[in-house]
Every structure is written in structure tokens, then in C-alpha cells.
ROKE-200847 format. One record per residue (C-alpha): x, z, y; residue in three letters. Coordinates in steps of 0.2 Angstrom, whole numbers, plus 5000, padded with zeros to 4 digits. Example, Ala and Ser with C-alpha at 12.3 -4.5 7.8 and 13.67 -1.06 7.14 Angstrom:
BEGIN
506250394978ala;506850364995ser;
REM end
This chain:
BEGIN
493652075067unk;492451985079unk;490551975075unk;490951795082unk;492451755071unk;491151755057unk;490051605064unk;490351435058unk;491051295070unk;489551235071unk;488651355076unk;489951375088unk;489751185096unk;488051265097unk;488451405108unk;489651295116unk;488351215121unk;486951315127unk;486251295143unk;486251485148unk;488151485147unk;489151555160unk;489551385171unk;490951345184unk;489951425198unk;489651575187unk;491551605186unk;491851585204unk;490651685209unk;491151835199unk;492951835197unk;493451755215unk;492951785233unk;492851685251unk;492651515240unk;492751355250unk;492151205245unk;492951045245unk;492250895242unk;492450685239unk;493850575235unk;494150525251unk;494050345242unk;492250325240unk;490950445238unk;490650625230unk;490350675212unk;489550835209unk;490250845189unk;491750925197unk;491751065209unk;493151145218unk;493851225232unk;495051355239unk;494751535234unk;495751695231unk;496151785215unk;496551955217unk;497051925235unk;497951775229unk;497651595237unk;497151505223unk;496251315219unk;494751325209unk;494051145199unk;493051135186unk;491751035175unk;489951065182unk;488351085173unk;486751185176unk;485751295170unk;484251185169unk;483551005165unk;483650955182unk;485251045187unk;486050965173unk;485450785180unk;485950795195unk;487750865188unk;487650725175unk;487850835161unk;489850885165unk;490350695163unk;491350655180unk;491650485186unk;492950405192unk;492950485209unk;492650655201unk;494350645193unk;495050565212unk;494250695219unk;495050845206unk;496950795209unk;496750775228unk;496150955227unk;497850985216unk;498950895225unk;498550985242unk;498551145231unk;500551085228unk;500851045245unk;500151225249unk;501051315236unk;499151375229unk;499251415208unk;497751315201unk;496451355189unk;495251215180unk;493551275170unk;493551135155unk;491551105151unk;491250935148unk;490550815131unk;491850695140unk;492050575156unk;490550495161unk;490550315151unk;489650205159unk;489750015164unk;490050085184unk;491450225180unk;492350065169unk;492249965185unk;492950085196unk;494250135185unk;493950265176unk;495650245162unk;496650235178unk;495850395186unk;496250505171unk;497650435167unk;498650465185unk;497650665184unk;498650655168unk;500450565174unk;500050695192unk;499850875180unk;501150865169unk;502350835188unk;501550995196unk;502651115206unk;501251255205unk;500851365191unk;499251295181unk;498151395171unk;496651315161unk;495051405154unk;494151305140unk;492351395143unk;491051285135unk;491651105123unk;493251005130unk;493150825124unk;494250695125unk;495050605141unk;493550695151unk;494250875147unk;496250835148unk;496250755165unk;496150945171unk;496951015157unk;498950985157unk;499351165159unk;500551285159unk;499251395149unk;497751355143unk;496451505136unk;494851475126unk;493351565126unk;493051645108unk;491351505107unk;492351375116unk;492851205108unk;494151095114unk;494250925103unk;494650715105unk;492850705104unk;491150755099unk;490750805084unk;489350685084unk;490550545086unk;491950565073unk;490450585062unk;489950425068unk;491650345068unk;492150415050unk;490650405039unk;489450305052unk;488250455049unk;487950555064unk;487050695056unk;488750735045unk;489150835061unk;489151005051unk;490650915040unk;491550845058unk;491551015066unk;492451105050unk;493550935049unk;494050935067unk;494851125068unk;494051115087unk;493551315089unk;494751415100unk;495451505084unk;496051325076unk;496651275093unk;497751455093unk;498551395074unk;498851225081unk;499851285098unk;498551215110unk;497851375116unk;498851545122unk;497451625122unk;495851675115unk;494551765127unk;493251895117unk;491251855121unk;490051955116unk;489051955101unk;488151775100unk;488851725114unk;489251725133unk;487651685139unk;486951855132unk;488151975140unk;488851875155unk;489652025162unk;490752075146unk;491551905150unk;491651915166unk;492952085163unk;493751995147unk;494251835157unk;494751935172unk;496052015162unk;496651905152unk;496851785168unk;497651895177unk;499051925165unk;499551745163unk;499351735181unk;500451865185unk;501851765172unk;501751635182unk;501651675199unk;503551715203unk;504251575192unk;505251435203unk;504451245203unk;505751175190unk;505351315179unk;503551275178unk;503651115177unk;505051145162unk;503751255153unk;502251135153unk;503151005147unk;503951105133unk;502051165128unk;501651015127unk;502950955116unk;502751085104unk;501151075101unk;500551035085unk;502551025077unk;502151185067unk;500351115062unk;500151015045unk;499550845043unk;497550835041unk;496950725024unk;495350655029unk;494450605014unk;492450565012unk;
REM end
């Protein structure tokens, strides 16, 4: 058994959490080479909450887009904290739909508390930008791989998450919110988040029970962030074995297989009483 299996979920969300986390450019930087850049909507301006480009995997041509955050205050401004705008998301399913036109496999890093909710994203159209991502994923004729390395809330997480597989890091959490907000929303009691987290099933473990996840990538003891390399090895090969399912199968085929994951998920799992 996993040293991690034995931590709570919240001390999960914690770890989820913290800032010395293996981020987006981490991941590319270890596990990929000859990384190009893209960047912009090609609507209206640039948002650097999501990154992504061309790279190859093991040789392979691939697209790479993630969440991006920073390892510092001021990093994580100026990425505004994972939580893309309107643009962001424009930006993500331009990089996907060239990566269909191309016949490049995509893989998406989820790290995000959610999209970015302010009064300028709602102008812009932020509900319409996720949802198309959403409408565009499910439609792709390119295998899609999703890695859940950090928390995965709400809208903000799925827009880049209708995959064919989608792994979690052991710490990761993937949920319809924070656990700060249902808190909030059930018992108008923020600081009942300890309760939320357990209530919520949102650690990678839960999500394997419930169908969402195919996968559950091993960190080390206390987390990523204090053995960034053992992860690096983990998610390499676990990665490449999805990848490597994936890679020959025909466009209907993937497209037949993400649709029936999604379908299925949650048919197996029990209704959740909430009471309190």
C-alpha cells in the first residue's frame, strides 16, 4: 500500500495544492523534447493560464496544453493562479483542432481551482468558450490523453478534459468544485472544508471507483514536489502505455471509445446521501 493512500483528502487538496508541485512546464520539460510554443486565440489577445505547443513524445509528434501556474507569488500572478479566460480556452481548442487537422494525439495537464470568474471573462464569453472546447473534445478524430496533476475543478478543468483516458496523479484531485465552495454552498460554512473533501470523493482513488479515472500515477512519499524525478519516470510510463493503445486505433474508433467513457461513468457508482 501507498505511504500516500494513507493521507486524508484533505491533506490531499493540500498537496494538490502546493506551490512546489511539478507544473505544466515541468512536465514538458522532462518528458518531451523540441517544444514549440503556440500562442493566442487569434480572436483577441493571449492568456498565459494555458500553455501549449507542438512537441514530440518518444519521437511521436504530439500537442501538449495545459493549466499554468508558477512556482512563486509573482509567477502565479502573472498566470492568474491556473484560471484561464475566455481566450485561454479559444486559444486551447485552436491548438486541438490543428492537432486534428494534423493527425498529432493530444495530451492536456488539468491544474486549475477553476476558469477565471470574473465580470471581463463573462463579457467575453466565457460559458460559450468551454462549452464549444467541450461540444469540439468529445468530436476529436485524434487520440486524447488527460493527466490530472494538481486539483481539476469544475468547467475550468473539463474544457480540456473529454478524454479518451484520463490518469490522476496519486495527490491529484479532480471535482465540480472547490472544496471551499460546496462547503460554502451546503452548510454556508467555509471552514467545513475537511467534511467537503471526504463528502466529495474528489482524490484520484475515488475518481478510479467512480470510472472517471483509468489511471492512478504513484508520487512519492508526501508528494511530487519532494521527488520530482520519481514522477517524472512514473508518468513517463504510464503515459506511454495508454499512448501506445491509442496511437493505431482509426478516428471512428476513438471517437466511439470517448464517448462510451463517458457514458459509463458513474453507472456503477451509488447515489451519494448528503446529510448535515
Amino acid at each position: 500500500m501507498s505511504v500516500n493512500s494513507k493521507l486524508t483528502a484533505e491533506e490531499k487538496v493540500h498537496i494538490a495544492r502546493h506551490i512546489s508541485r511539478p507544473h505544466i512546464d515541468d512536465f514538458i520539460e522532462n518528458i518531451f523534447t523540441d517544444f514549440f510554443e503556440q500562442k493566442g486565440d487569434h480572436l483577441f489577445d493571449e492568456d498565459l493560464s494555458i500553455y501549449g505547443g507542438i512537441a514530440r513524445y518518444r519521437q511521436y509528434p504530439v500537442t501538449v496544453i495545459g493549466h499554468r501556474k508558477g512556482h512563486s507569488a509573482e509567477d502565479n500572478i502573472r498566470f492568474n493562479f491556473g484560471m484561464p479566460r475566455p481566450e485561454g480556452y479559444r486559444k486551447a481548442l485552436r491548438l486541438m483542432k490543428q492537432a486534428e487537422k494534423f493527425g498529432r494525439p493530444i495530451i492536456t495537464f488539468i491544474d486549475t481551482p477553476g476558469a477565471f470568474p470574473g465580470k471581463e471573462a463573462e463579457e467575453h464569453g466565457q460559458g460559450e468558450a468551454i462549452a464549444k472546447n467541450l461540444a469540439a473534445m468529445s468530436s476529436l478524430r485524434v487520440p486524447v490523453i488527460t493527466v490530472v496533476t494538481g486539483e481539476g475543478n469544475s468547467g475550468g478543468a473539463l474544457a480540456l478534459s473529454v478524454a479518451n483516458r484520463i490518469l490522476m496523479l496519486e495527490n491529484a484531485v479532480y471535482s465540480v468544485l472547490s472544496p471551499e465552495g460546496f462547503a460554502s454552498i451546503l452548510w454556508k460554512d467555509s471552514s467545513r472544508r475537511a467534511e467537503a473533501c471526504d463528502l466529495m470523493k474528489l482524490t484520484a482513488h475515488d475518481l478510479m471507483d467512480a470510472g472517471v479515472a483509468d489511471e492512478v500515477i504513484a508520487e512519492p512519499e508526501g508528494g511530487a514536489h519532494l521527488n520530482p524525478d520519481f514522477l517524472y519516470r512514473a508518468l513517463d510510463d504510464v503515459l506511454y502505455k495508454h499512448f501506445c493503445e491509442l496511437k493505431d486505433l482509426s478516428a471512428e474508433e476513438l471517437v466511439a471509445d470517448r464517448r462510451t467513457k463517458f457514458r459509463n461513468i458513474g453507472r456503477e457508482t451509488a447515489a451519494i446521501s448528503i446529510t448535515g
